[in-house]
HTML snippet that shows the backbone in 3Dmol.js (N, CA, C, O; Angstrom):
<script src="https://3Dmol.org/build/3Dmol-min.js"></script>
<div id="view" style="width:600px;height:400px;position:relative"></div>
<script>
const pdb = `
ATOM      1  N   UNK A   1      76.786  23.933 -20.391  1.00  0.00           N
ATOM      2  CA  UNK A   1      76.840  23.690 -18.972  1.00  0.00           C
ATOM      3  C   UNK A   1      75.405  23.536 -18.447  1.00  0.00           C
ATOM      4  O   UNK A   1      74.362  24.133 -18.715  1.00  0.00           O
ATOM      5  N   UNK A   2      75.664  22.666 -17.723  1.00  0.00           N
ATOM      6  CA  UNK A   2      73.469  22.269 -17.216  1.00  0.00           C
ATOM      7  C   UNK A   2      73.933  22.675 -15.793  1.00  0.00           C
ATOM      8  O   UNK A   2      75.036  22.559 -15.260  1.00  0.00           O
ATOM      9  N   UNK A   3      72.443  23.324 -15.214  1.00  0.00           N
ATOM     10  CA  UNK A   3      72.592  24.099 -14.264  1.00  0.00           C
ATOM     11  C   UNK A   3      71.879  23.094 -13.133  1.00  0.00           C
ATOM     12  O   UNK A   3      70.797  23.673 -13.034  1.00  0.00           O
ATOM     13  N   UNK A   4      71.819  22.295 -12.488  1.00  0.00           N
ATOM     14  CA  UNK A   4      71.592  21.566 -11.348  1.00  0.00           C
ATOM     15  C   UNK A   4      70.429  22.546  -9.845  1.00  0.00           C
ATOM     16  O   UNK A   4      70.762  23.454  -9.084  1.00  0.00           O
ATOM     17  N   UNK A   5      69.522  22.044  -9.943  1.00  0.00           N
ATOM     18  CA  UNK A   5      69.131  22.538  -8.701  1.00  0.00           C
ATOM     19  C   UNK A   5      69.191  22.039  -7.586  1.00  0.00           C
ATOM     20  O   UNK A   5      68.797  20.873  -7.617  1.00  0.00           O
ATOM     21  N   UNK A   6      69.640  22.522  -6.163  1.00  0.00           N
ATOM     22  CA  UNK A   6      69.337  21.353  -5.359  1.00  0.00           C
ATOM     23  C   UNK A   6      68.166  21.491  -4.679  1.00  0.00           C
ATOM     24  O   UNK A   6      67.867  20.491  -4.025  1.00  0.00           O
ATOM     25  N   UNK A   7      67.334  22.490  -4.613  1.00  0.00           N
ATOM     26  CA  UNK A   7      65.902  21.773  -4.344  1.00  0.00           C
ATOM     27  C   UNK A   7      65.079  20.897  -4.862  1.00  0.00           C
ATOM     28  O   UNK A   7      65.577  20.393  -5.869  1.00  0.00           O
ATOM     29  N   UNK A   8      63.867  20.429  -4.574  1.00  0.00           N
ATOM     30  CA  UNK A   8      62.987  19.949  -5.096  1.00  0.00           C
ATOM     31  C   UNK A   8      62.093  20.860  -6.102  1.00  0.00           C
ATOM     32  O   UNK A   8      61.458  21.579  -5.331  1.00  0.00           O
ATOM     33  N   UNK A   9      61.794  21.129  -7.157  1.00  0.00           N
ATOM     34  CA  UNK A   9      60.995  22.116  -7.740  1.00  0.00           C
ATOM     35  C   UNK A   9      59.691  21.738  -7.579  1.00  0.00           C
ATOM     36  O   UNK A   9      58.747  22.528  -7.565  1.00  0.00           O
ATOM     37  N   UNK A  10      59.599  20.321  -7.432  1.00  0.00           N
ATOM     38  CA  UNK A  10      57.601  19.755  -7.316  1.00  0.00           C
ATOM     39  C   UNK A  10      57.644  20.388  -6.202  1.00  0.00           C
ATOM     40  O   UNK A  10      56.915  21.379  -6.159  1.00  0.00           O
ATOM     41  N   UNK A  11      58.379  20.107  -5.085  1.00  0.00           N
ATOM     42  CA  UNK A  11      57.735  20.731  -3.481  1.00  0.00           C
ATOM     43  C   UNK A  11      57.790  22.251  -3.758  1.00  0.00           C
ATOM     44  O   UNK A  11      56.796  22.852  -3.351  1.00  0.00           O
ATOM     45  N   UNK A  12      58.667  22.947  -4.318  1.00  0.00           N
ATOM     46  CA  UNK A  12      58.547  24.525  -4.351  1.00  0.00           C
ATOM     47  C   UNK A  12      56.832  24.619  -5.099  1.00  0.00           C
ATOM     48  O   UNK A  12      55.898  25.369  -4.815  1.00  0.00           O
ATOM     49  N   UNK A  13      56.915  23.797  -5.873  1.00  0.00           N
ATOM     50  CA  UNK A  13      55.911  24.898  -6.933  1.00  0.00           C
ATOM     51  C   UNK A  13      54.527  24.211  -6.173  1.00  0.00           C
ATOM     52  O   UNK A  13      53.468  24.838  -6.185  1.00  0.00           O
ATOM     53  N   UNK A  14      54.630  22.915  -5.536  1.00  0.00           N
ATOM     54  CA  UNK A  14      53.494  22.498  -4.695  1.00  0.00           C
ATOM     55  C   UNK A  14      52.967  23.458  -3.862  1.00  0.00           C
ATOM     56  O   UNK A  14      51.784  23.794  -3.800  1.00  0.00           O
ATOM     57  N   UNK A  15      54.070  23.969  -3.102  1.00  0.00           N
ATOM     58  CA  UNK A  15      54.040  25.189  -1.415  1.00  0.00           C
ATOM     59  C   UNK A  15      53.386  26.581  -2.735  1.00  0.00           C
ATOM     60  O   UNK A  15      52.731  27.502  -2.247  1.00  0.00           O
ATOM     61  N   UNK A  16      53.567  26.587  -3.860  1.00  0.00           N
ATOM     62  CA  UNK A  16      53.250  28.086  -3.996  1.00  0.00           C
ATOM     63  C   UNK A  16      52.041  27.941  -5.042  1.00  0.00           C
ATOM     64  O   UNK A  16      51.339  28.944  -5.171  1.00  0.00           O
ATOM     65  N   UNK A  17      51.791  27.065  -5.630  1.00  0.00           N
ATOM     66  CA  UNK A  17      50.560  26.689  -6.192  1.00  0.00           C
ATOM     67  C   UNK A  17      49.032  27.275  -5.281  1.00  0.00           C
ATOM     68  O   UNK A  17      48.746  27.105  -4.096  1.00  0.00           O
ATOM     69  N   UNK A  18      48.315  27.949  -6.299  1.00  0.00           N
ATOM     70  CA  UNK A  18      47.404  27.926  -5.196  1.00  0.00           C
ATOM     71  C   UNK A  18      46.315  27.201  -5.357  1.00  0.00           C
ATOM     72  O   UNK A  18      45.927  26.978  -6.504  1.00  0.00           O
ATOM     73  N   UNK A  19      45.455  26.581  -3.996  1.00  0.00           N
ATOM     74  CA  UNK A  19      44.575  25.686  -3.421  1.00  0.00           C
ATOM     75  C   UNK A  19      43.652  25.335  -4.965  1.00  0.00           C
ATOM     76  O   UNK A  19      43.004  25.937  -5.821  1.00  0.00           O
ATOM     77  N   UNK A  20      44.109  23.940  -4.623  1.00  0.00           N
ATOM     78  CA  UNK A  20      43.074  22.942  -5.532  1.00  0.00           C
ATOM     79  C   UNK A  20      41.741  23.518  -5.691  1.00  0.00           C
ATOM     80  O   UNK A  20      41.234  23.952  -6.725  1.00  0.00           O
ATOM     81  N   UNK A  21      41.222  23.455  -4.453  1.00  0.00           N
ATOM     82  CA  UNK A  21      39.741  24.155  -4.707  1.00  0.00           C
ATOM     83  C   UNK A  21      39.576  25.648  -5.882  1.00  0.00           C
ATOM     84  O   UNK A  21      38.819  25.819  -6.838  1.00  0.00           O
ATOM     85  N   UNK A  22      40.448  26.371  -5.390  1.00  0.00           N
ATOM     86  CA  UNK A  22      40.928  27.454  -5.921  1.00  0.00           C
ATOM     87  C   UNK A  22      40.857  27.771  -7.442  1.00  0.00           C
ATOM     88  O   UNK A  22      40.134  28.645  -7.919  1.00  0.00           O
ATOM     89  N   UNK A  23      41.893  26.764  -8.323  1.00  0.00           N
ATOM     90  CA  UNK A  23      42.315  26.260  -9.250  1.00  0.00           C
ATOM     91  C   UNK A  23      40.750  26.068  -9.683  1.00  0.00           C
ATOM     92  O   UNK A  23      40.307  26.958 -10.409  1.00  0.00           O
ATOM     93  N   UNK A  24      40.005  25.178  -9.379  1.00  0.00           N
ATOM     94  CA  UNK A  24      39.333  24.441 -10.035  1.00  0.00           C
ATOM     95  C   UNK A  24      37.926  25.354 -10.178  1.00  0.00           C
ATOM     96  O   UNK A  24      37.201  25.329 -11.173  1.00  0.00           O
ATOM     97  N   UNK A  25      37.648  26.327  -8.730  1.00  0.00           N
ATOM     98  CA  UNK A  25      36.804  27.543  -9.620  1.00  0.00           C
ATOM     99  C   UNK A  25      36.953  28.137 -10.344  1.00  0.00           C
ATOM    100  O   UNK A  25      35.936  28.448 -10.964  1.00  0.00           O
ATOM    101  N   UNK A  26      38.231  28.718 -10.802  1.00  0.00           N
ATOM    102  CA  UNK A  26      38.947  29.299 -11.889  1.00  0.00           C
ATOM    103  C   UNK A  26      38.464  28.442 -13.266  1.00  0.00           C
ATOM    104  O   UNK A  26      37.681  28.801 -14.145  1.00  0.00           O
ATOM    105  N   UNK A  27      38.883  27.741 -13.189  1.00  0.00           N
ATOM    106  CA  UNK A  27      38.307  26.688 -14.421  1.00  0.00           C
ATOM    107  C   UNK A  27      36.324  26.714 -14.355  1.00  0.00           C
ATOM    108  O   UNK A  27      35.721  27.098 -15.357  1.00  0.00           O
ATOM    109  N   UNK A  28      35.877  26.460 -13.633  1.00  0.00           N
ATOM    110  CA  UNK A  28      34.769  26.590 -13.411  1.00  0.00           C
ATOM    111  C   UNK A  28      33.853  27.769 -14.673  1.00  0.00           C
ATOM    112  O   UNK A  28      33.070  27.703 -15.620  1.00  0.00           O
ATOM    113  N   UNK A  29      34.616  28.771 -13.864  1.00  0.00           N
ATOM    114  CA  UNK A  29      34.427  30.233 -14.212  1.00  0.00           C
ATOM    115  C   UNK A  29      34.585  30.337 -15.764  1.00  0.00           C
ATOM    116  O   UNK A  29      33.733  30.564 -16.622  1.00  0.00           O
ATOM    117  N   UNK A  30      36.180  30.060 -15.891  1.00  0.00           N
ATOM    118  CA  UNK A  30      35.955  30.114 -17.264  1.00  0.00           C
ATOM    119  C   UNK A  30      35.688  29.158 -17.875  1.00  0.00           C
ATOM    120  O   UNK A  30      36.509  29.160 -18.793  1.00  0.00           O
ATOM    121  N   UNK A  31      34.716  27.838 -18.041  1.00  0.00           N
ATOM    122  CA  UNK A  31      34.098  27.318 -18.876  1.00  0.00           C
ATOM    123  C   UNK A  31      32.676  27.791 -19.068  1.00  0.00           C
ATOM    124  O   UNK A  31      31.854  27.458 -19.922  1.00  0.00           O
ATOM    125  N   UNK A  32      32.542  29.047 -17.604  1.00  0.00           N
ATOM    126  CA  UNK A  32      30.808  29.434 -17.281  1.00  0.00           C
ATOM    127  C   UNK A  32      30.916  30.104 -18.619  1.00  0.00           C
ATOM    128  O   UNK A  32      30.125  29.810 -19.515  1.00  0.00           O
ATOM    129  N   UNK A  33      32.177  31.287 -18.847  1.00  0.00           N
ATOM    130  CA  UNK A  33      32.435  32.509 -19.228  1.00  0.00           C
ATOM    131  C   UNK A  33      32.134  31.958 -20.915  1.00  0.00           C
ATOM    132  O   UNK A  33      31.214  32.247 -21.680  1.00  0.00           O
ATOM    133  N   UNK A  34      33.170  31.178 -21.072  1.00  0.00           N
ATOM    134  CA  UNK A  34      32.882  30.498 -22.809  1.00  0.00           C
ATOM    135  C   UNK A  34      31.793  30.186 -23.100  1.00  0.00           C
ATOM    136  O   UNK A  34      31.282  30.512 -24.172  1.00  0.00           O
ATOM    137  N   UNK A  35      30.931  29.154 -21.777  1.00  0.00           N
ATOM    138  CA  UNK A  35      29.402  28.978 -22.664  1.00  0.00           C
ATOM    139  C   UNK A  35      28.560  30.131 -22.792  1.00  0.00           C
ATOM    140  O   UNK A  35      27.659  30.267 -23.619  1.00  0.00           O
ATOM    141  N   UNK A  36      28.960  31.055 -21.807  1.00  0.00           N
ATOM    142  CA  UNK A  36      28.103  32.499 -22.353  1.00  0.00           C
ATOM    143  C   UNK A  36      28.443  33.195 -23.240  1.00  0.00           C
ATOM    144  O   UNK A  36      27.790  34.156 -23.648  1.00  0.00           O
ATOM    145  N   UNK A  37      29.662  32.771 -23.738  1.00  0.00           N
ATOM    146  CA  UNK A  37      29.954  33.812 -24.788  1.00  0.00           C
ATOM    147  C   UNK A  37      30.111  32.875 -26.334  1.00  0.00           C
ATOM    148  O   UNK A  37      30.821  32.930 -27.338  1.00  0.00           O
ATOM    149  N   UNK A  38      28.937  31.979 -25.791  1.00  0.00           N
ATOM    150  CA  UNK A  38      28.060  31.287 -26.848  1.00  0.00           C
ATOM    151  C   UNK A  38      28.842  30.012 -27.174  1.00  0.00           C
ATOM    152  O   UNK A  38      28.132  29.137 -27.671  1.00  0.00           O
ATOM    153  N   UNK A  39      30.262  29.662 -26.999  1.00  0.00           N
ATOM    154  CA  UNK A  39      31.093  28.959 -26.773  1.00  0.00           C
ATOM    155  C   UNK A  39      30.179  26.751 -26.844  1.00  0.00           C
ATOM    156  O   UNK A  39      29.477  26.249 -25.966  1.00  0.00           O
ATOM    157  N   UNK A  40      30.338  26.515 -27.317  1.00  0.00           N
ATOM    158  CA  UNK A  40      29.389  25.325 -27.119  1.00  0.00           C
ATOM    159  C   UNK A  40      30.507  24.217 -26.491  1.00  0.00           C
ATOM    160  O   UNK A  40      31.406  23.872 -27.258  1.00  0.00           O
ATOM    161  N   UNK A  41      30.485  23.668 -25.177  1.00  0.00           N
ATOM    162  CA  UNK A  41      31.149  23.071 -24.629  1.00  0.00           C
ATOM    163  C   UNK A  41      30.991  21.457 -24.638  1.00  0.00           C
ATOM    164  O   UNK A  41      29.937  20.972 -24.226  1.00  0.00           O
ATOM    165  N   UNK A  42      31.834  20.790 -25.015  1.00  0.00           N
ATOM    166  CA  UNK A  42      31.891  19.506 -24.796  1.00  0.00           C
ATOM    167  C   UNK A  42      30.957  18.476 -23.738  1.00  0.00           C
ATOM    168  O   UNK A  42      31.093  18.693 -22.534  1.00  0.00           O
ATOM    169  N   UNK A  43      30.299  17.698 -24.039  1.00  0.00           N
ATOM    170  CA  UNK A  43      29.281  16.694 -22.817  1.00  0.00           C
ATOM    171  C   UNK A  43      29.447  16.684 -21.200  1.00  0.00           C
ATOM    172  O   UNK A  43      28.670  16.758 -20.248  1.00  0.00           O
ATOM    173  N   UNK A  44      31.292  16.516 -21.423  1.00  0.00           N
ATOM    174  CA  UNK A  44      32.131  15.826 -20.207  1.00  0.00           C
ATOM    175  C   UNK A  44      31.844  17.114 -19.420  1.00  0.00           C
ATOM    176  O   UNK A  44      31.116  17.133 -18.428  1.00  0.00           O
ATOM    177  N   UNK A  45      32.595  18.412 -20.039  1.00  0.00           N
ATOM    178  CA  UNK A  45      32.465  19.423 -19.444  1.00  0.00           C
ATOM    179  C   UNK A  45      30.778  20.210 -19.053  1.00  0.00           C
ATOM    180  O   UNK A  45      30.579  20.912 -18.062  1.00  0.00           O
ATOM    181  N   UNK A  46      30.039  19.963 -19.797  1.00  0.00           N
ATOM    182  CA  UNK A  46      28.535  20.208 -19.507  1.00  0.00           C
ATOM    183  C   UNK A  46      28.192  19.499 -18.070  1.00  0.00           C
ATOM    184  O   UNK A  46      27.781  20.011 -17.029  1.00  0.00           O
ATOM    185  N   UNK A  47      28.425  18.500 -18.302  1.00  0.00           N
ATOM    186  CA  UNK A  47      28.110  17.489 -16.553  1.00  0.00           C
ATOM    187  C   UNK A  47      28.812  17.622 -15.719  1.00  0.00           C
ATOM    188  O   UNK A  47      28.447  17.189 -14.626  1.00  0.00           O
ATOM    189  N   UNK A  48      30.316  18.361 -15.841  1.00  0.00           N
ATOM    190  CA  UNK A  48      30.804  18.629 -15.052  1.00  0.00           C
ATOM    191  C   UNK A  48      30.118  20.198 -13.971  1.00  0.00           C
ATOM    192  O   UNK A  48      29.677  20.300 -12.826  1.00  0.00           O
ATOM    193  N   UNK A  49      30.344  21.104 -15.029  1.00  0.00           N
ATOM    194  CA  UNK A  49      30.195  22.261 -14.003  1.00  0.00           C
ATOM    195  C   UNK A  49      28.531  22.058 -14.073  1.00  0.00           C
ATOM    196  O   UNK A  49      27.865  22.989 -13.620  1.00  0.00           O
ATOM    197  N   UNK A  50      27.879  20.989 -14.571  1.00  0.00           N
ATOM    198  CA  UNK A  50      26.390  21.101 -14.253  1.00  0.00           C
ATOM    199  C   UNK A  50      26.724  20.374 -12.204  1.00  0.00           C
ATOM    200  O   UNK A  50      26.134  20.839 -11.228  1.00  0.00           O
ATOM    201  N   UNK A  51      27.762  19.239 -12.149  1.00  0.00           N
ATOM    202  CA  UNK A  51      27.752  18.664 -11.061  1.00  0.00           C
ATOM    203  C   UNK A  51      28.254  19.820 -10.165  1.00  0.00           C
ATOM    204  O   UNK A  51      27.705  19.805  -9.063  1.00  0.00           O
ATOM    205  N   UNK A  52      29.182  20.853 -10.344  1.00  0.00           N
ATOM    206  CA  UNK A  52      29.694  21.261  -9.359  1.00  0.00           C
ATOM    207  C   UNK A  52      28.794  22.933  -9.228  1.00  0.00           C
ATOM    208  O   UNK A  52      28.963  23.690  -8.272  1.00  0.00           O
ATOM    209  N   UNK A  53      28.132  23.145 -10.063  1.00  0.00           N
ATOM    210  CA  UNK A  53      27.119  23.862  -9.532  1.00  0.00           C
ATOM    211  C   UNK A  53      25.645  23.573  -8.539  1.00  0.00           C
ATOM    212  O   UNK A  53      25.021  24.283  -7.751  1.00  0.00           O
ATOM    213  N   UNK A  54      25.457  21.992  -9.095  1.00  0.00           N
ATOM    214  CA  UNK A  54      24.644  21.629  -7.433  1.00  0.00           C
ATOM    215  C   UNK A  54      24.783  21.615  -6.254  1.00  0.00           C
ATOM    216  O   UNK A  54      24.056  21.727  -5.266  1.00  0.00           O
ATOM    217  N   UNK A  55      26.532  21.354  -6.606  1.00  0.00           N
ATOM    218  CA  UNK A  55      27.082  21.343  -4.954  1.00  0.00           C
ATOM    219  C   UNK A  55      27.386  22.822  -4.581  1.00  0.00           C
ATOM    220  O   UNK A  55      27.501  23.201  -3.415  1.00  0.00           O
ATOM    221  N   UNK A  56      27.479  23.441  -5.422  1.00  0.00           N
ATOM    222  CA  UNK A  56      27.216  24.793  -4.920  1.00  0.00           C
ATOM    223  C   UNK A  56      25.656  25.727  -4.389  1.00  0.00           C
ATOM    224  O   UNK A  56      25.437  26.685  -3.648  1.00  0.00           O
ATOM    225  N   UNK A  57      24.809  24.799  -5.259  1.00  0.00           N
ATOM    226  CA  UNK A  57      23.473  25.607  -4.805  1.00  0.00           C
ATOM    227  C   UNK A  57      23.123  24.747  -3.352  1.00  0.00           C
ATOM    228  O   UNK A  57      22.323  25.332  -2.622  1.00  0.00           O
ATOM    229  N   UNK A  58      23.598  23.520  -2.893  1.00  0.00           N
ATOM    230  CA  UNK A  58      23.224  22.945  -2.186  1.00  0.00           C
ATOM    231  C   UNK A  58      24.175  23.454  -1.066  1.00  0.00           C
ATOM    232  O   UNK A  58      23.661  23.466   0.053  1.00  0.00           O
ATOM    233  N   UNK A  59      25.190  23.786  -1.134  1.00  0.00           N
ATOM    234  CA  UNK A  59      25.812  24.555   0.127  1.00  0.00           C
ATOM    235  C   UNK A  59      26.250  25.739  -0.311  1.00  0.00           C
ATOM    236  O   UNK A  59      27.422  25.812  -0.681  1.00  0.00           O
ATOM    237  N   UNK A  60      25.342  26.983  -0.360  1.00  0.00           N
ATOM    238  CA  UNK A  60      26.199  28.198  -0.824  1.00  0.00           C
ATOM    239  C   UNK A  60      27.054  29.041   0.503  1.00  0.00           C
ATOM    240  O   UNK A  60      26.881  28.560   1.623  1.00  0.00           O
ATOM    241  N   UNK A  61      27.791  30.045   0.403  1.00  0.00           N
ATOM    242  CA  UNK A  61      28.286  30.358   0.986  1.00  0.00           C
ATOM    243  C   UNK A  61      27.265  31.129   1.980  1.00  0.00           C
ATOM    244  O   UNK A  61      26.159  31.455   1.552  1.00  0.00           O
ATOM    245  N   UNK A  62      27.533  31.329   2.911  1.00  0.00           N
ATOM    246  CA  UNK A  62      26.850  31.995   4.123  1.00  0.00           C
ATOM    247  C   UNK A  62      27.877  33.845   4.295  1.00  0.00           C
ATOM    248  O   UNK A  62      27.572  34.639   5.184  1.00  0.00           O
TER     249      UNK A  62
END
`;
const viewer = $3Dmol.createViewer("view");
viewer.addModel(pdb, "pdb");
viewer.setStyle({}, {cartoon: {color: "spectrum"}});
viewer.zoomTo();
viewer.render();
</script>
């Protein structure tokens, strides 16, 4: 027997997902966490959190 939902599950899990920004320091963090723990990270990812740490030193939080 298949069990049918009638909601939407993308819109549920959209509404309870939390914030993109959010998400993506999380990731941030732990790619910081792996290269310190000697972890040798891929190019793509090197330029990445190298890009999103400028934009962090360039607007830090107040």
């Amino acid at each position: 027997m298949k069990i049918h939902h009638k909601s939407d599950y993308r819109a549920l899990r959209r509404a309870h997902y939390p914030d993109a920004g959010d998400q993506l320091d999380a990731v941030l963090a732990l790619a910081e966490s792996l290269q310190q723990s000697g972890y040798v990270l891929p190019e793509k990812v090197r330029q990445w959190m190298e890009s999103c740490q400028d934009v962090k030193r360039r607007y830090p939080k107040r």
